[in-house]
C-alpha positions as CSV (number, residue, x, y, z in Angstrom):
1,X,-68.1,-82.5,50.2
2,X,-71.2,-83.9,51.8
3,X,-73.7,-81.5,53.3
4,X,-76.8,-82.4,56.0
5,X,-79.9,-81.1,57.4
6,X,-81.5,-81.8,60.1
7,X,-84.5,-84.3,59.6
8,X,-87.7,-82.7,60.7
9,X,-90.0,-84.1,62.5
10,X,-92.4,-83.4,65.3
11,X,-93.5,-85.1,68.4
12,X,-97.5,-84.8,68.5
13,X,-98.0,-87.0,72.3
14,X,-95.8,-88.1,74.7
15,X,-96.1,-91.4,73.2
16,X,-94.0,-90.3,70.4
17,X,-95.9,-89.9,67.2
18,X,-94.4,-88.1,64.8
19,X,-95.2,-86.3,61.6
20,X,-92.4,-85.2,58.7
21,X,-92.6,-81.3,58.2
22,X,-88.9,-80.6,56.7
23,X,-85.3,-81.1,55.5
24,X,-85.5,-85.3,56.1
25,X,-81.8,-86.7,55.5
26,X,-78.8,-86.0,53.9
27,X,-77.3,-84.4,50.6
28,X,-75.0,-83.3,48.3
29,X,-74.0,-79.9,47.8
30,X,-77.3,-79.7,45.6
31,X,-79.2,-82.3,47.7
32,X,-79.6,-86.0,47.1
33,X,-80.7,-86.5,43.7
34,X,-83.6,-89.2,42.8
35,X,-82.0,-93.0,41.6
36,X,-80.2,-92.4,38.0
37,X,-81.7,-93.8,35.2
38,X,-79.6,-96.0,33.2
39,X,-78.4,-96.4,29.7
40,X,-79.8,-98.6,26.7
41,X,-78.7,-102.6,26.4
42,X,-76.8,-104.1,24.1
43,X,-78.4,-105.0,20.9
44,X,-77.3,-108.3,20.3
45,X,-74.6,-109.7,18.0
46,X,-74.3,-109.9,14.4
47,X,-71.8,-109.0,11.5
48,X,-73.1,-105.4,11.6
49,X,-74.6,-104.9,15.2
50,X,-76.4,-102.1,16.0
51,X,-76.4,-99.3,19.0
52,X,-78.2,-99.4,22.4
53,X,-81.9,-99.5,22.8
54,X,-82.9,-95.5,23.6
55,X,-85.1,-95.5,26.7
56,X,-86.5,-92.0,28.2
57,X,-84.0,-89.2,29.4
58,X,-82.7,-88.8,32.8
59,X,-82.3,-85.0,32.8
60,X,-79.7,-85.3,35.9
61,X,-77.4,-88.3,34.3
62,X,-74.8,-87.0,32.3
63,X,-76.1,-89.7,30.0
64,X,-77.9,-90.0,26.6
65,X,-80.6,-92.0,27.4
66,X,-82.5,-91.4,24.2
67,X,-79.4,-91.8,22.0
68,X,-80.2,-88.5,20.1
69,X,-76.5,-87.1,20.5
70,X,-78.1,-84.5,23.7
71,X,-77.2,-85.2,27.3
72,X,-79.7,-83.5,30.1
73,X,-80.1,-79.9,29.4
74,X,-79.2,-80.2,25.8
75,X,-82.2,-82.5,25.0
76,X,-85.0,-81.3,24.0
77,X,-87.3,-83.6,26.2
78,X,-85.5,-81.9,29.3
79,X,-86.5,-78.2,28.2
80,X,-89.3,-77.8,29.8
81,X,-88.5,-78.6,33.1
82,X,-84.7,-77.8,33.8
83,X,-82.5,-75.1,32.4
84,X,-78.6,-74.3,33.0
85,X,-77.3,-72.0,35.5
86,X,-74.2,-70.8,37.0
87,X,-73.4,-72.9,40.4
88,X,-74.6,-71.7,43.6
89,X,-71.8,-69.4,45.4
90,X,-69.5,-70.7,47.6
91,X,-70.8,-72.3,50.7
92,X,-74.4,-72.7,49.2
93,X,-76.9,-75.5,47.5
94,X,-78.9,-75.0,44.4
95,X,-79.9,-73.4,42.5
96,X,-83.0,-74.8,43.4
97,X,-86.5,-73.4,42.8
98,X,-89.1,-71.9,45.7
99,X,-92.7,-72.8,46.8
100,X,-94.6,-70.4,49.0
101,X,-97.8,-71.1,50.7
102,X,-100.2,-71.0,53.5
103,X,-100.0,-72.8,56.7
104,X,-102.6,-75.3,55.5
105,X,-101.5,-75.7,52.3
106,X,-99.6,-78.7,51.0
107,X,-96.3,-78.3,48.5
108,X,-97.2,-79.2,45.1
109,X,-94.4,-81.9,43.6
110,X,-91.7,-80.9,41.9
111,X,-91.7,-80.8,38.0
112,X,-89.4,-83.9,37.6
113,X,-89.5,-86.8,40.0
114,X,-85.7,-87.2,39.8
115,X,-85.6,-83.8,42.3
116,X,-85.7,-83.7,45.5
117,X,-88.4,-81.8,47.5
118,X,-86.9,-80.0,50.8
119,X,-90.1,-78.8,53.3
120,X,-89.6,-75.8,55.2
121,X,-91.8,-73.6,57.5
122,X,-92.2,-70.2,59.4
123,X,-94.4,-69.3,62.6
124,X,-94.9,-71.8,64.6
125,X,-97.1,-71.3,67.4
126,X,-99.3,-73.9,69.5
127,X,-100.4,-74.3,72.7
128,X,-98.9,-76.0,76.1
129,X,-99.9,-79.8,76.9
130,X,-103.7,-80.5,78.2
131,X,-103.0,-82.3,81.3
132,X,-106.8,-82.2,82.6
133,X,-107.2,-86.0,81.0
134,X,-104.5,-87.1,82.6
135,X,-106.0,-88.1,86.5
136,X,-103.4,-88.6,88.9
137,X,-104.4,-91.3,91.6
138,X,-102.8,-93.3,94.5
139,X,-102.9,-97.0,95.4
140,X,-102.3,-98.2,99.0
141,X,-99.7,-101.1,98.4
142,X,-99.9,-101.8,102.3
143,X,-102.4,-101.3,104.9
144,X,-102.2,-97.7,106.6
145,X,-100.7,-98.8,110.3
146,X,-101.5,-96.0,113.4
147,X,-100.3,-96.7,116.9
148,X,-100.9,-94.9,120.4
149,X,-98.5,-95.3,122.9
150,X,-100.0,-95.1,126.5
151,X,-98.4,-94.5,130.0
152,X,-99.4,-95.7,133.3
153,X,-98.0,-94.2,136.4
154,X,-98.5,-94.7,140.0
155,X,-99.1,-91.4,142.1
156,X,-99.1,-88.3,140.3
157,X,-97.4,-89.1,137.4
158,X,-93.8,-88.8,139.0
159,X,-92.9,-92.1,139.5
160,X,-91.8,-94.2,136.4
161,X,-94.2,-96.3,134.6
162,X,-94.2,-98.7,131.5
163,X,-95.3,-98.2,128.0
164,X,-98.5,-99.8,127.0
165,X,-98.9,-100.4,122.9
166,X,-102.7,-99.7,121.9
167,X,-104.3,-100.8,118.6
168,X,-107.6,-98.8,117.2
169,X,-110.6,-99.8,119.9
170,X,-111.0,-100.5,123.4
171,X,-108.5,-102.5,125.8
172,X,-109.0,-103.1,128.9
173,X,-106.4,-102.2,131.8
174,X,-106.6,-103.9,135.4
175,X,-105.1,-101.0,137.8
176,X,-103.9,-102.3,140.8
177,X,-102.8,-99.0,142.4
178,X,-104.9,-96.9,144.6
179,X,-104.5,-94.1,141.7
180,X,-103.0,-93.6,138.4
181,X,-102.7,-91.8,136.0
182,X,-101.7,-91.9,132.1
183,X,-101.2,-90.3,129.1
184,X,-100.3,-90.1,125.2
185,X,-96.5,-90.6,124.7
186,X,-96.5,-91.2,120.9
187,X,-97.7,-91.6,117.2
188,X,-96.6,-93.5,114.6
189,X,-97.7,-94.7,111.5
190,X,-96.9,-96.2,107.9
191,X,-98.3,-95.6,104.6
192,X,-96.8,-97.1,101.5
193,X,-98.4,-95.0,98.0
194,X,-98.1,-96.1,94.0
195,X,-99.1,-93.3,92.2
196,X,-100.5,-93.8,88.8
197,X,-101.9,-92.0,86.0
198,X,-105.7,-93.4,84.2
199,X,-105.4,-91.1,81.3
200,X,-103.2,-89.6,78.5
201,X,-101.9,-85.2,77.6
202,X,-103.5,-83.9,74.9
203,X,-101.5,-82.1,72.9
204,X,-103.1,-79.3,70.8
205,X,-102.3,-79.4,67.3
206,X,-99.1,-76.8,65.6
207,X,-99.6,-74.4,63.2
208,X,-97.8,-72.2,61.4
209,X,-97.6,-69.3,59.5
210,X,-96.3,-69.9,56.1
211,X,-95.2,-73.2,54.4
212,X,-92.1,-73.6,51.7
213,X,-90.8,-76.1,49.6
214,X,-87.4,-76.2,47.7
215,X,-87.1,-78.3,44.7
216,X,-83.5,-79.2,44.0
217,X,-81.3,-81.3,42.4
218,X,-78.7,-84.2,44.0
219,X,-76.3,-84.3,41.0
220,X,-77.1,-81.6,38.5
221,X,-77.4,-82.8,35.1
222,X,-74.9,-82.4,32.2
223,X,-75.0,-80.2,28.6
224,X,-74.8,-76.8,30.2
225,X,-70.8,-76.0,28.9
226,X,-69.6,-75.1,32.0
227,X,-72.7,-74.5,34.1
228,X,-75.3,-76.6,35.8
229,X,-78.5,-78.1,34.7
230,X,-80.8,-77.2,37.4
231,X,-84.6,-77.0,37.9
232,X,-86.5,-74.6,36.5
233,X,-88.4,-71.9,37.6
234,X,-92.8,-73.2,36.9
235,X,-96.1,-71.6,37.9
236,X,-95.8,-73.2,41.2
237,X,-91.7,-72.8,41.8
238,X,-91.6,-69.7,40.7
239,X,-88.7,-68.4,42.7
240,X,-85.1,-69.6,42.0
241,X,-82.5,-69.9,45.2
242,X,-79.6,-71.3,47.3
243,X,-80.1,-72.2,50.2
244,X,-77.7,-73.3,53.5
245,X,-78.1,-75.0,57.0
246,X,-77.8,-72.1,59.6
247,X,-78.5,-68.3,59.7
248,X,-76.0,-67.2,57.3
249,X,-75.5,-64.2,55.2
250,X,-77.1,-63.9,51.2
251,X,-74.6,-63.5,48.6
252,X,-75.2,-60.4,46.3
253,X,-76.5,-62.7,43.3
254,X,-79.1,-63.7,45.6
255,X,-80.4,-60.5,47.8
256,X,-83.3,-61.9,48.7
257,X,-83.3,-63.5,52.2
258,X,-85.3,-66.2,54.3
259,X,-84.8,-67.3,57.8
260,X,-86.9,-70.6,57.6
261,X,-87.0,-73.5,59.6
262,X,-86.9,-77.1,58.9
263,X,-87.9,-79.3,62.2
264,X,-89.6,-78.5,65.7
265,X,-88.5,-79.7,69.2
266,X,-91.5,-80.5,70.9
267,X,-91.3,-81.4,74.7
268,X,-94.8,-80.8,75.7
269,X,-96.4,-82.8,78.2
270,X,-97.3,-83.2,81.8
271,X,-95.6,-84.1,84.9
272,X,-95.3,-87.5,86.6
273,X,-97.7,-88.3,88.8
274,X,-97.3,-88.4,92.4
275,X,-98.1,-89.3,96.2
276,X,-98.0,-87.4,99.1
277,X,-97.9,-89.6,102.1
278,X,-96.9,-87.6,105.0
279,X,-99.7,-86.8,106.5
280,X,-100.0,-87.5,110.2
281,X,-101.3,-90.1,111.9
282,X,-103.8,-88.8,114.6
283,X,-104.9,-91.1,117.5
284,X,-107.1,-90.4,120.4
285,X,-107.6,-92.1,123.7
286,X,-110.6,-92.0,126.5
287,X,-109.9,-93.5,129.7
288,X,-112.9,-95.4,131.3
289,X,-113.8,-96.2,135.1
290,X,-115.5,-99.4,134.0
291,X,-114.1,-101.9,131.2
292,X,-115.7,-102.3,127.7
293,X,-115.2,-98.2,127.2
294,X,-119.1,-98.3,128.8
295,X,-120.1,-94.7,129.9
296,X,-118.8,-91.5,129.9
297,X,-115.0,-91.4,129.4
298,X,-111.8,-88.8,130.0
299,X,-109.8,-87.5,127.3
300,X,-106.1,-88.7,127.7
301,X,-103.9,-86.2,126.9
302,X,-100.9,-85.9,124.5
303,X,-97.4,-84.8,124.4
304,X,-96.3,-85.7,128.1
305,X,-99.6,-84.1,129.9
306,X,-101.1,-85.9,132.9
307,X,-104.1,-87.0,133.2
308,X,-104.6,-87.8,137.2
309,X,-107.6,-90.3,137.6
310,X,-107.9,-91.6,141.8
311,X,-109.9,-94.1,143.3
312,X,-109.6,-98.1,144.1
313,X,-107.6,-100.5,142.4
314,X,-110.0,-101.6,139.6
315,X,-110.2,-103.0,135.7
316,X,-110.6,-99.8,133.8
317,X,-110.5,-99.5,130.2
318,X,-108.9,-97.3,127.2
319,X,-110.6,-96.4,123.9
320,X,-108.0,-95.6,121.3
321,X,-109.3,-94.2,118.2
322,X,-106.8,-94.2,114.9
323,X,-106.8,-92.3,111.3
324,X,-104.4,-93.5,109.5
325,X,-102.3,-91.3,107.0
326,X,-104.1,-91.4,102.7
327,X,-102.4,-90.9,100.0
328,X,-102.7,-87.7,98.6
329,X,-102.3,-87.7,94.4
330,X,-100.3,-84.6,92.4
331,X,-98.5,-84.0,90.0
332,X,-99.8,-84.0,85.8
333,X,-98.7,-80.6,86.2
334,X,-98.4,-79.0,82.2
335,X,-94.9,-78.7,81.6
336,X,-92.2,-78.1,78.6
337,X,-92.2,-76.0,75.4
338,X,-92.5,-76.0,72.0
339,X,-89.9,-74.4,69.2
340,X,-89.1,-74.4,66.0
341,X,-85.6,-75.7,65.4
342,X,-83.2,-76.4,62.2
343,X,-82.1,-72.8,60.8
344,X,-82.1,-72.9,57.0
345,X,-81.4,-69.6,55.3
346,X,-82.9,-69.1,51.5
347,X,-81.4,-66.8,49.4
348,X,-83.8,-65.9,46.0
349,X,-82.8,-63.7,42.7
């Protein structure tokens, strides 16, 4: 039955990039095994032909490579580097052997390179996203409109008059009334924002506590009369395990437990950028006795006030100043989370 792990890899920018810290691909119930070696070619032809050609051994075969009559563990030239165990108990990979290091250490390789080395970790810690490069802004895609609607009314501002549209500046108005009076009826305006970001997160670097590396075997090699030919145990492997995806229970051959880890979800980063365009539009308006908005004017007043202005019919004049609505940037807020992710429980004599 084929088993998997996670692959492990973690996401160091919002772009993507992505660095390799464990468990990468699949396996066989001892992992997947390096490419097999292969056996000697024929000799040639002849009234008494001879055997293959011996070539190097493949400790993990089941072959004679060397054609000395000793398959894997049985050969001497395998010895040194693998030994035969008992399988790994039920629901478990291995035996393999154990690394331990630092958190800036790197795993030495394994002692043959027909194993497979599995990365693991413990501890992670590192900080949220850096966001303070990333500079929200807001471009006007269309020109910022305001627009002040003014009344004129006969009298006292009782009888009905008509609505006037005023641009930003001074328009003049030919009364023809004995008195009138006018006043602020509305606001409008339109702003259209593109928000856009002129930098890139930083995200500051991971870490972790410890570092582990499992050296293991695909297929396990053959000569072992009933058992397996595994890795064995070196100055730098020093520990021998199973191991399993998950947090699982050790079995009693194998007391000694670790809850490692084998990939990290990384969403750090920072939120989009955006543009708040609903700020008002604000518009004022000055009426003036004279035209041209010469001299000394009257505040006009809003929201259905009256502003009562007698004398002769003449051509006044109305000042209407605008501000239109700005964009206002946000957003690039920090936001998500870093964890370590892809259980792997290691069991060791």
């Amino acid at each position: 039955m084929r088993r998997f792990l996670t692959s492990a890899t973690i996401v160091l920018a919002l772009a993507g990039c992505t660095t390799i810290l464990g468990i990468d691909g699949e396996f066989d119930d001892q992992a997947s095994g390096g490419a097999s070696g292969s056996g000697g070619a024929d000799a040639g032809t002849g009234a008494a032909g001879t055997g293959g050609v011996a070539g190097a051994e493949n400790c993990l075969n089941g072959v004679d490579d060397d054609n000395n009559a000793q398959v894997d563990c049985m050969d001497s030239a395998c010895q040194d580097r693998f030994v035969c165990e008992p399988a790994a108990p039920a629901g478990f990979m291995g035996p393999a052997v154990l690394w331990t290091g630092t958190g800036n250490q790197t795993a030495p390789p394994c002692s043959d390179p027909m194993l497979d080395q599995l990365p693991l970790f413990e501890g992670l810690t590192a900080a949220g996203a850096d966001c303070g490069s990333v500079g929200c802004q807001c471009t006007e895609a269309s020109s910022p409109t305001c627009l002040g609607l003014v009344k004129y009314q006969s009298g006292t501002c009782t009888t009905a008059g008509s609505y006037t549209p005023l641009s930003a500046g001074c328009t003049n108005v030919t009364v023809t009334v004995p008195s009138f009076a006018n006043h602020v009826t509305g606001i409008s305006g339109s702003l259209t924002c593109t928000p856009a970001a002129t930098g890139s997160p930083t995200l500051p670097p991971q870490s972790v506590a410890a570092r582990y590396a499992l050296c293991t075997a695909g297929s396990p090699g053959a000569g072992c009369s009933g058992d397996l030919c595994v890795p064995n145990t070196d100055a730098n492997y020093a520990k021998r395990c199973v191991f399993q995806k998950g947090n699982v229970a050790c079995p009693g051959a194998y007391p000694n437990v670790l809850n490692l880890f084998s990939s990290v979800n990384d969403t750090r980063g920072c939120s989009a950028c955006t543009c708040d365009d609903s700020a008002p539009c604000t518009v004022s308006v000055e009426e003036y006795p004279t035209s041209g908005c010469a001299g000394s004017g009257n505040a006009v007043p809003k929201g259905g006030s009256c502003l009562q202005i007698s004398g002769p019919p003449a051509q006044r004049s109305v000042q209407v100043t605008a501000t239109a609505p700005t964009c206002i940037p946000g957003g690039g807020a920090p936001m998500g989370a870093i964890s370590a992710a892809g259980p792997v429980t290691v069991c060791c004599q």
